[in-house]
C-alpha positions in Angstrom: -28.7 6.9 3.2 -25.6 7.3 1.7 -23.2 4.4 0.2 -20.3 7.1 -0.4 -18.5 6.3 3.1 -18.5 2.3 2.5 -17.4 2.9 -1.0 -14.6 5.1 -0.1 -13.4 1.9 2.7 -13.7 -0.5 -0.1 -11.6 1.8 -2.9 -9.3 2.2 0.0 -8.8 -1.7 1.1 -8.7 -2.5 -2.9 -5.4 0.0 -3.1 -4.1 -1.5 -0.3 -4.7 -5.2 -1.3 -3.6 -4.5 -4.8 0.2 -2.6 -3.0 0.9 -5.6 -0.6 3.2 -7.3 -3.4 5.0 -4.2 -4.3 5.5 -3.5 -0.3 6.0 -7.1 -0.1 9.2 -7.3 -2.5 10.3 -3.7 -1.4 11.0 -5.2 1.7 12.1 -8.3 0.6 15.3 -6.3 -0.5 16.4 -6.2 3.1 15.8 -2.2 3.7 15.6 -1.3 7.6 12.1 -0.4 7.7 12.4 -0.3 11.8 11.7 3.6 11.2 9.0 2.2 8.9 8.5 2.5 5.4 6.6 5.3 3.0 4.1 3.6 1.0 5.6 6.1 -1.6 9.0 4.6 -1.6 8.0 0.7 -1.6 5.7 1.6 -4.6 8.7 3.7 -6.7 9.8 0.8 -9.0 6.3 0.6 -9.7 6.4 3.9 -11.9 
């Protein structure tokens, strides 16, 4: 039996978890994200 699968959901929730205050003051900047928002974008100031 193979863990691969549940380690991929947790490496997947951890990058998620560890984005949410980048998202978080992305949007906080008042952007119209009704057309939602690319992960890609919210994270840019990040780089």
């Amino acid at each position: 039996m193979s863990r691969s699968p549940l380690h991929d959901v947790v490496r997947t929730w951890q990058a998620r978890l560890a984005a949410a205050p980048a998202v978080d003051a992305f949007l906080a900047l008042g952007v119209d994200e009704s057309e939602g928002v690319e992960l890609a974008d919210a994270l840019a100031d990040l780089r």
